[in-house]
C-alpha positions as CSV (number, residue, x, y, z in Angstrom):
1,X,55.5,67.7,68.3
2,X,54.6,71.3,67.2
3,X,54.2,72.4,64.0
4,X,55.0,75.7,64.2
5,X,57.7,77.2,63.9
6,X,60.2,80.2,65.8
7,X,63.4,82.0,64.1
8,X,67.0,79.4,64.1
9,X,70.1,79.5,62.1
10,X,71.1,76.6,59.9
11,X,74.6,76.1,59.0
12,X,77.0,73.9,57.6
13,X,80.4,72.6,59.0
14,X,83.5,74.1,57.9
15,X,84.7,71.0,55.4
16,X,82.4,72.1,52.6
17,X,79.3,70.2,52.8
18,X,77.5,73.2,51.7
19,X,74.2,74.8,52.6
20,X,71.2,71.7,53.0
21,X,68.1,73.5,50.8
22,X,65.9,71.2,53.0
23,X,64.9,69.5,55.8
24,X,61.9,67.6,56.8
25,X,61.7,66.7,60.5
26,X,59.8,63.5,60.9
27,X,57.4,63.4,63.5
28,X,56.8,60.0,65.7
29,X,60.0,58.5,64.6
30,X,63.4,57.9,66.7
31,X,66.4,56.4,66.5
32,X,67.8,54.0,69.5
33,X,71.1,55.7,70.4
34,X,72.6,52.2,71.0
35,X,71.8,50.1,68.1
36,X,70.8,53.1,65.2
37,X,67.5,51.6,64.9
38,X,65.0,54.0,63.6
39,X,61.3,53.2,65.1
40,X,58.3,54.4,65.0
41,X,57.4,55.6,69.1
42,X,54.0,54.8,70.3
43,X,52.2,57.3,72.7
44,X,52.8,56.8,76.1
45,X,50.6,56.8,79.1
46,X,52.4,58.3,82.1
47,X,54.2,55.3,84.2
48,X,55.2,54.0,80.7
49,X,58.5,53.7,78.4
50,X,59.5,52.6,75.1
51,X,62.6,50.4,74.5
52,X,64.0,49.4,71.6
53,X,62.8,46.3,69.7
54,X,66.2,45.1,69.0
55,X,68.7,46.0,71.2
56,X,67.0,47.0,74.7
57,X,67.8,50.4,75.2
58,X,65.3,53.1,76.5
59,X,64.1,55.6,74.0
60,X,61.4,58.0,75.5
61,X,59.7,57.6,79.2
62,X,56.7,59.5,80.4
63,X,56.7,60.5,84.1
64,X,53.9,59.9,86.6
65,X,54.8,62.9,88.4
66,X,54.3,66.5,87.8
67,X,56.4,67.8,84.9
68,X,57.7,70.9,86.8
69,X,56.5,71.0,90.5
70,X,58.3,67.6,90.9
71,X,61.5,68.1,89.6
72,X,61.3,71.8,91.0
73,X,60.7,70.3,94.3
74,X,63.9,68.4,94.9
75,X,66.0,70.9,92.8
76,X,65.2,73.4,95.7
77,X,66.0,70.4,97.9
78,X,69.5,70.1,96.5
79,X,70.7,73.4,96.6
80,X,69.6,73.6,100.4
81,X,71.6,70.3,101.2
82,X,74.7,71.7,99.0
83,X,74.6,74.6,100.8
84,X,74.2,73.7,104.4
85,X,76.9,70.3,103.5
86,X,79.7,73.5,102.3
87,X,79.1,75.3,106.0
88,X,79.0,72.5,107.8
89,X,81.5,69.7,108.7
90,X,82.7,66.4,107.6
91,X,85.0,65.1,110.1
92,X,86.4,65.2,113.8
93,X,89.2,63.2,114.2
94,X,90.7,62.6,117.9
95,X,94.1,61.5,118.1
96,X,95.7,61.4,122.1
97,X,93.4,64.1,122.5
98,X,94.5,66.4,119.8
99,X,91.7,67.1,117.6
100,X,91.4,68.0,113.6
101,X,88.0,68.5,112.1
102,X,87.6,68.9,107.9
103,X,85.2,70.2,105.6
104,X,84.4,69.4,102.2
105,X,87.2,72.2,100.9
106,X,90.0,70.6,102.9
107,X,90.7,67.6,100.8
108,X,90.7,69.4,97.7
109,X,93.0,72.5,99.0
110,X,95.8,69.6,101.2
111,X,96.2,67.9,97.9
112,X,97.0,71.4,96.3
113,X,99.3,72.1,99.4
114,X,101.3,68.4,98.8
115,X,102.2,69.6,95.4
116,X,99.4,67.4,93.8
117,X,97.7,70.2,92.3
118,X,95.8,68.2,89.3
119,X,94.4,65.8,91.8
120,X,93.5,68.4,94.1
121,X,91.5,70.7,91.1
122,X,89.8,67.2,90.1
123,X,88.0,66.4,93.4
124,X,87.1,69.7,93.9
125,X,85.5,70.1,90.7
126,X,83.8,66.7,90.6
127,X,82.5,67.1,94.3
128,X,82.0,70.6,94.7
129,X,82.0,72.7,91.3
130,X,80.0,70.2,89.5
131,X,77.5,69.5,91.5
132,X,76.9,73.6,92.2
133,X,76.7,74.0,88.3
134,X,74.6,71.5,87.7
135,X,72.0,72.8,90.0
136,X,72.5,76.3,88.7
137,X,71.5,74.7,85.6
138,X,68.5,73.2,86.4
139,X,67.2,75.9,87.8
140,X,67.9,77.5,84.7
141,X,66.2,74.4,83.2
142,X,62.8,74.6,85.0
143,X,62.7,78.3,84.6
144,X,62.8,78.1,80.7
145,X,60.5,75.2,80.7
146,X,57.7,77.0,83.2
147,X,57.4,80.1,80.4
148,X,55.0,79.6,77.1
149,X,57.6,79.6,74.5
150,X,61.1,78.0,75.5
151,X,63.7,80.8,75.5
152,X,66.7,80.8,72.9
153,X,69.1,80.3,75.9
154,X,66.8,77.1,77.2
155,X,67.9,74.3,74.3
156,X,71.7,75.7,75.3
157,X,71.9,75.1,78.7
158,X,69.8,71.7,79.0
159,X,72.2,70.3,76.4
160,X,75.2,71.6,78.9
161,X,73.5,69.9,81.8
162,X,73.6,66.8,80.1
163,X,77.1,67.1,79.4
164,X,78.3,68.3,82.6
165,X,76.0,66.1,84.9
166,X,78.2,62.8,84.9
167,X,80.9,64.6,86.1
168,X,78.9,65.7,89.5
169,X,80.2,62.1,91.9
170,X,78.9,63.3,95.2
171,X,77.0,59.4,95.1
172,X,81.1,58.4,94.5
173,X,82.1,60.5,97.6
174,X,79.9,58.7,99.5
175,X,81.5,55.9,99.3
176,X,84.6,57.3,99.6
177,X,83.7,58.7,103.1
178,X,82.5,55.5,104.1
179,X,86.0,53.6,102.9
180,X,87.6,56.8,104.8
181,X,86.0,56.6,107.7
182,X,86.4,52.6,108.4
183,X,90.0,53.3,107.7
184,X,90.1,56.2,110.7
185,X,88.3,54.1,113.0
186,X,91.7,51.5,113.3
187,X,93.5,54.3,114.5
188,X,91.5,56.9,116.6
189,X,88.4,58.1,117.7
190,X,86.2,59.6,114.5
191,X,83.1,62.0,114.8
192,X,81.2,62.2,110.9
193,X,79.9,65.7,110.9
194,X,76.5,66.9,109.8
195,X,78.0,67.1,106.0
196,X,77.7,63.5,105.6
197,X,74.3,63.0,105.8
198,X,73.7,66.3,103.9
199,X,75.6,65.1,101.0
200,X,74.0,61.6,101.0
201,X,70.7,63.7,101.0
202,X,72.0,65.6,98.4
203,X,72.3,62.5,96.3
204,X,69.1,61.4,96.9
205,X,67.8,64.7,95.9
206,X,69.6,65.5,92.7
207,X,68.7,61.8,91.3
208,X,65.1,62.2,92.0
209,X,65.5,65.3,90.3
210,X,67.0,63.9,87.2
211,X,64.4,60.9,87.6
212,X,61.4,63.5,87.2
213,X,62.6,65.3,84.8
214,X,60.6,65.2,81.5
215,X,63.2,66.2,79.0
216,X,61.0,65.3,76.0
217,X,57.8,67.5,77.1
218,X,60.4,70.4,77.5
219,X,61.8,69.6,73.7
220,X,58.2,69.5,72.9
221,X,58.1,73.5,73.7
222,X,60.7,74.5,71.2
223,X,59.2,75.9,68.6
224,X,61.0,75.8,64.9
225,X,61.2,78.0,62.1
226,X,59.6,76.7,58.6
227,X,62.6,78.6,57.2
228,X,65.8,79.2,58.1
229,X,69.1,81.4,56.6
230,X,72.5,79.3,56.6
231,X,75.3,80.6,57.4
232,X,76.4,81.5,53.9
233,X,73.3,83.3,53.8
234,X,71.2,80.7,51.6
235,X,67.9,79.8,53.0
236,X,66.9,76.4,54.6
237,X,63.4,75.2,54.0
238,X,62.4,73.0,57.4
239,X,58.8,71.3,57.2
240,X,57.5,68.7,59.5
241,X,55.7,65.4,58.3
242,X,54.4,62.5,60.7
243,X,56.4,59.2,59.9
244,X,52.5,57.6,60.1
245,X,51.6,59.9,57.1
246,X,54.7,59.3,55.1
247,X,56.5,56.0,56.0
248,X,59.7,55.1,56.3
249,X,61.8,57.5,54.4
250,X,65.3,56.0,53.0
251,X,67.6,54.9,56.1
252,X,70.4,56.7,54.4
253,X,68.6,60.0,54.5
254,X,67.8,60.2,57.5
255,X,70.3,61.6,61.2
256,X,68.9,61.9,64.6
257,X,70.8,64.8,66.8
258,X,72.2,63.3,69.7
259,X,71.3,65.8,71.8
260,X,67.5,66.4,71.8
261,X,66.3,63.3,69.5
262,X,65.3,65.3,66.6
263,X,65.1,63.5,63.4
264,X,65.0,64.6,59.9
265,X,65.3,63.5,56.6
266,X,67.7,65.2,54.2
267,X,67.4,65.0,50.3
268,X,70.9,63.3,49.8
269,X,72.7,60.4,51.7
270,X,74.2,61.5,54.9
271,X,77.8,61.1,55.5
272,X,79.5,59.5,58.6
273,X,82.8,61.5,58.1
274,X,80.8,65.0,57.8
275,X,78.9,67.4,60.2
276,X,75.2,67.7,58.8
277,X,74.7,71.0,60.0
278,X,73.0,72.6,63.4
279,X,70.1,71.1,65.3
280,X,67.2,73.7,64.2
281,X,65.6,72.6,67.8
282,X,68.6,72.3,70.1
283,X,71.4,74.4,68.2
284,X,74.1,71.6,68.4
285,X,76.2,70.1,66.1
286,X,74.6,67.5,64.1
287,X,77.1,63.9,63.2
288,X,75.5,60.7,61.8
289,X,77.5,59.0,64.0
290,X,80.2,60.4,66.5
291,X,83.3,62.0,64.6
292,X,86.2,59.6,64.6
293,X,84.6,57.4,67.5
294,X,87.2,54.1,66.5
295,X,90.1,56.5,66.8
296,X,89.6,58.6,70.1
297,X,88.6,55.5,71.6
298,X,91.5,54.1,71.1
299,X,93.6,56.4,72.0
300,X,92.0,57.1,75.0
301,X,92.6,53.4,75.7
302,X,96.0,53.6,74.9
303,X,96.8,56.4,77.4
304,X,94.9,54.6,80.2
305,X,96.8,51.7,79.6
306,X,100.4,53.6,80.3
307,X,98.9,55.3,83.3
308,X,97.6,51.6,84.6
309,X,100.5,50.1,85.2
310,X,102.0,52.8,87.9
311,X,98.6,53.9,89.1
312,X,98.9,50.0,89.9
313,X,102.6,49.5,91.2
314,X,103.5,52.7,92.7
315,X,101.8,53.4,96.3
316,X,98.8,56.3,96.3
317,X,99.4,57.2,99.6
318,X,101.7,57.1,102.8
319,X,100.8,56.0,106.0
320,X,103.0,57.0,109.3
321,X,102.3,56.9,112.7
322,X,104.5,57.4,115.7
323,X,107.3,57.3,112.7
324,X,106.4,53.9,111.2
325,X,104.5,53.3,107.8
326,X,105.3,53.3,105.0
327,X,103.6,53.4,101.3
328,X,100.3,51.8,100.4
329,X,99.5,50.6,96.7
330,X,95.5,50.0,95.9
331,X,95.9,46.3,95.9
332,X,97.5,46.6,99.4
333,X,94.6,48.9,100.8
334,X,92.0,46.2,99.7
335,X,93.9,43.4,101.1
336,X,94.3,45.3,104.5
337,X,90.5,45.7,104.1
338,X,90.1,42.0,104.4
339,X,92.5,41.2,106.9
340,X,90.8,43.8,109.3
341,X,87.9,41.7,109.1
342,X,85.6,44.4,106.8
343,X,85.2,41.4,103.5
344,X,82.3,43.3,102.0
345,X,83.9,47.0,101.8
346,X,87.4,45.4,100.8
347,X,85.5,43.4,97.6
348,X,83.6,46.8,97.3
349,X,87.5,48.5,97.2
350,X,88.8,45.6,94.8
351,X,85.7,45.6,92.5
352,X,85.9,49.4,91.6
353,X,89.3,50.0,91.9
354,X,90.8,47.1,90.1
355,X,88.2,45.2,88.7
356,X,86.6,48.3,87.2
357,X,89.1,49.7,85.1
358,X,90.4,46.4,83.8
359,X,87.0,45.6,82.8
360,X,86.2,48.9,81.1
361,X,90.0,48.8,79.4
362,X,89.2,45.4,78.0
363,X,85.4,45.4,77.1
364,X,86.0,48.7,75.3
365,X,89.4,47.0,73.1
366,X,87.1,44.2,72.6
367,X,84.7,46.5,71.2
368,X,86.8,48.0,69.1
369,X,88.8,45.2,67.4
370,X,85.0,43.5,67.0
371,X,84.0,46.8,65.0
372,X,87.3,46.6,62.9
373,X,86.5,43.0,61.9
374,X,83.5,43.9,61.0
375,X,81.9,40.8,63.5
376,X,77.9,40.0,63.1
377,X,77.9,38.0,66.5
378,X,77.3,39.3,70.0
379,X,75.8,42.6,68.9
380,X,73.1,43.1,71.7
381,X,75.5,41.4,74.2
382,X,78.2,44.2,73.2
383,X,75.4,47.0,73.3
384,X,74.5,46.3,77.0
385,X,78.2,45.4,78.0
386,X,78.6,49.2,76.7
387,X,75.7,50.4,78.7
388,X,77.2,48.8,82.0
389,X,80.7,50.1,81.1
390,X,79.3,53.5,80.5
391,X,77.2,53.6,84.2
392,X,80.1,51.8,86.4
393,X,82.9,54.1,85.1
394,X,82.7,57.0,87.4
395,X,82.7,54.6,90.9
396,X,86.3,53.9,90.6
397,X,86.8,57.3,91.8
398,X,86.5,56.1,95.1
399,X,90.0,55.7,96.2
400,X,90.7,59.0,94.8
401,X,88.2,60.6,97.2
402,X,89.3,58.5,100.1
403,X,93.0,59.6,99.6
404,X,91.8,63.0,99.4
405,X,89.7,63.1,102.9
406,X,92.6,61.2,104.5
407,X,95.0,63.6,103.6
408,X,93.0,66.5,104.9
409,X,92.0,65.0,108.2
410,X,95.2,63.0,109.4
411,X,97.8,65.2,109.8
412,X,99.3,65.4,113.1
413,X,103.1,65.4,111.8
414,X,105.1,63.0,114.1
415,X,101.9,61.1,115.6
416,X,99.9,60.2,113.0
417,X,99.5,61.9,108.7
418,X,98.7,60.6,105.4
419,X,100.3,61.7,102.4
420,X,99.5,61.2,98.8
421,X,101.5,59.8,96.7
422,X,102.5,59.8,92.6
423,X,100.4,56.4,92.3
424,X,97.2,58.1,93.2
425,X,97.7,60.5,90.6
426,X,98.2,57.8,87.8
427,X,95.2,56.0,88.8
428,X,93.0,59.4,88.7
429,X,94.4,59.7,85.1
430,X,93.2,56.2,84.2
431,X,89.6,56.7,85.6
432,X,89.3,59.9,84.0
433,X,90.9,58.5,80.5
434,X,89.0,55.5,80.6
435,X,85.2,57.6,81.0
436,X,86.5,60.0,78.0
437,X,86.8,56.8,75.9
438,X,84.0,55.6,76.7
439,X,81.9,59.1,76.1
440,X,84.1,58.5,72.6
441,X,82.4,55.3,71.5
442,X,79.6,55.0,69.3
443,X,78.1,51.7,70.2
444,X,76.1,52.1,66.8
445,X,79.2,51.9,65.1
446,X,79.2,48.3,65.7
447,X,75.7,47.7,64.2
448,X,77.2,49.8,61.4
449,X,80.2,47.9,61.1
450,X,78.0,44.8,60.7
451,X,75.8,46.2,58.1
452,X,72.7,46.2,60.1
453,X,72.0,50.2,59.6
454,X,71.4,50.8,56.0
455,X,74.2,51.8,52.8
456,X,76.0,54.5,54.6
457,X,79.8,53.1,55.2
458,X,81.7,55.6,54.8
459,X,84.3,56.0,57.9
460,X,84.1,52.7,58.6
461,X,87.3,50.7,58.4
462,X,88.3,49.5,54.8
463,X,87.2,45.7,55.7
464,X,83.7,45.6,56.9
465,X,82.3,48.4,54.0
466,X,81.0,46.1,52.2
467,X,79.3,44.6,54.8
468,X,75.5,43.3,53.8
469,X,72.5,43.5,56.4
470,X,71.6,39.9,56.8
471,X,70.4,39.9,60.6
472,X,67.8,42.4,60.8
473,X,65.9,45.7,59.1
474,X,68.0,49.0,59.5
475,X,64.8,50.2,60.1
476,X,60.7,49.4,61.8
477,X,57.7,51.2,61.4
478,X,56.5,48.8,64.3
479,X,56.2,50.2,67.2
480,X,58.8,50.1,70.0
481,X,58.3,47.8,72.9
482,X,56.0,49.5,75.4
483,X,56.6,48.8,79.4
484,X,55.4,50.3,82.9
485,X,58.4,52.9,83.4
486,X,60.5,52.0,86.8
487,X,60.7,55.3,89.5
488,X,64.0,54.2,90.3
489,X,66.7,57.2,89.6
490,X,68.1,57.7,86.2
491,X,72.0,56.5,86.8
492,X,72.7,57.2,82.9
């Protein structure tokens, strides 16, 4: 990391903490997002990452490929497939010769028309707004990162990418079209348009694109001030100092920003209950741990269980045709899966519509009653459970994009149409609820909780702070585990 420094602010949350006279930023040291475990990262040859000695979880990767001409590569990829998939079609459907064709904008515009106006704004903006944004910010991305001195704007918008890029599903549309289209084939004749292939290429694309990305070469070119004002108008002293040179300085003292990796050592203990201050690399807001993770999680739990149980009973959508139907609940859809003969799809309907959510609801309450007690046991097992619950949460969506291309392609009134229904509407509220809680819990909370990470208890709950580490260091100055990095695409 660079030495030198360029002009940022430093300041201080609202609550009082009071302007930090210095901060040393250690070089060569990281924490493991899913444990807290500060290490000490090796250098990396390219085609290698490090993972953390204790609980698993990847902490830095160096790419094979080139750092900008890759990525850049597939990013201009991605925006010609979005592009040509928004002008082109996704759909025929031929019903006794009378012929409807879709496009990508029609399911999200019928479910507007039904009076479904929520669902509607959430498909489009997780199938077509997102997705457009988040290419607009990587090209933003590879701009900044191609000029000698990252821009003040660059930090900004690559921590914004990361936020917004979970919320781009076109990999969940896909499936969603596929459950669609094996539906349509019962009842008519169905032509797939040129947009489906163009959107599975654009899913290719914008994973290999986030796969090639080298997000710690482009922190790398952020250059830092050796002195900063805070907002109060005090100045900040930031040095730099190699963990190699200095050791391990107290666990207590030390906060990683959860945005760009950054770590630094403070003069006083840091609190769990108080913002630090500003990332004087990345510019965002800078928490120990996640502010009140135990209690948004749980009341994002809470919620998702009362939207469960309708999104479960009530029927998502109506079927009619030649005047008969009727309503379909998810459980019914699966099981009419099966008895069409198509076992694989309807386990694939069944695993992420039911299975999923149920799983996430009860791994995550697990999780959280576990970090109230203050438990020592299972503590890897519950960091990796959290990693899968965190990846698999976004694929229940399927249902909800099936519902929406079935509304936009079968309407033919008395013949044949598919309506949506109150149920589907619950169960988008539960997938939606159930991926905020589980962007609301700190798995290192748990390692906290267990007093595996140092002193620092404050925020935890009254019965586990006085919880003694008795299972492992809170901190290594060995290095982190060293393996040949897998060119599969980053799902995280």
């Amino acid at each position: 990391m660079s030495t030198s420094f360029s002009s940022r602010q430093m300041r201080c949350d609202d609550a009082g903490i009071g302007p930090v006279p210095h901060i040393r930023i250690i070089g060569g040291l990281s924490e493991c997002p899913g444990c807290g475990l500060y290490q000490r990262l090796p250098e990396l040859a390219p085609g290698q990452q490090a993972l953390c000695t204790r609980c698993g979880q990847k902490l830095a990767r160096r790419r094979r490929t080139a750092p900008l001409a890759t990525p850049l590569a597939f990013c201009i990829s991605s925006a010609a497939f979005y592009l040509a998939a928004l002008a082109s079609s996704l759909m025929t459907l031929d019903v006794y010769g009378r012929q409807r064709t879709v496009d990508l904008l029609t399911g999200p515009m019928e479910l507007m028309h039904e009076g479904w106006g929520e669902a509607g704004i959430l498909v489009g903006a997780v199938t077509v707004l997102a997705p457009a944004v988040a290419i607009g910010f990587m090209f933003a991305i590879l701009y900044a990162a191609a000029r000698p001195q990252l821009p003040d704007w660059g930090p900004r918008i690559l921590v914004w990418y990361d936020k917004l890029r979970p919320w781009s599903m076109v990999e969940v549309y896909i499936l969603g079209i596929f459950v669609a289209y094996t539906k349509l084939t019962d009842m008519a004749h169905v032509d797939v348009g040129p947009a489906v292939y163009l959107i599975g290429a654009l899913m290719l694309t914008m994973a290999a694109t986030d796969s090639t990305l080298d997000t710690e070469m482009i922190w790398q070119h952020r250059r830092i001030d050796s002195l900063t004002r805070a907002e109060g108008g005090g100045r900040v002293v930031v040095d730099y100092a190699h963990v190699d040179d200095i050791g391990m300085p107290p666990v207590d003292h030390l906060v990683a920003c959860s945005s760009c990796g950054l770590v630094g050592e403070l003069a006083h203990p840091v609190s769990n209950l108080r913002c630090v201050g500003v990332c004087p690399r990345c510019e965002h807001k800078v928490w120990r741990r996640l502010p009140q993770t135990l209690t948004r999680t749980t009341a994002f739990l809470i919620a998702a269980v009362v939207f469960y149980i309708p999104a479960n009973l009530y029927p998502v959508m109506t079927f009619t045709r030649m005047g008969g139907g009727g309503g379909h609940t998810i459980i019914e859809g699966a099981l009419e899966l099966w008895a069409d003969g198509m076992i694989p799809l309807a386990l694939l309907v069944f695993f992420a519509s039911i299975t999923v959510p149920m799983l996430k609801i009860a791994s995550l309450g697990w999780m959280i009653i576990q970090t109230w007690r203050g438990a020592r046991g299972h503590l890897v097992a519950r960091t990796r459970l959290f990693r899968v619950v965190d990846m698999v949460g976004r694929w229940s969506m399927i249902d909800v994009f099936m519902i929406s291309i079935l509304v936009a392609v079968v309407r033919f009134n008395f013949m044949a149409s598919v309506t949506a229904n109150a149920g589907m509407v619950a169960f988008a509220a539960v997938v939606i609820l159930t991926l905020l809680a589980a962007w609301s819990f700190d798995p290192r909370i748990m390692w906290d909780a267990a007093g595996r990470n140092g002193p620092v208890t404050d925020g935890l709950p009254p019965g586990v702070v006085a919880a003694v580490d008795q299972g492992g260091p809170a901190s290594s100055l060995s290095p982190a585990e060293t393996r040949p990095a897998s060119m599969e695409p980053d799902l995280a």
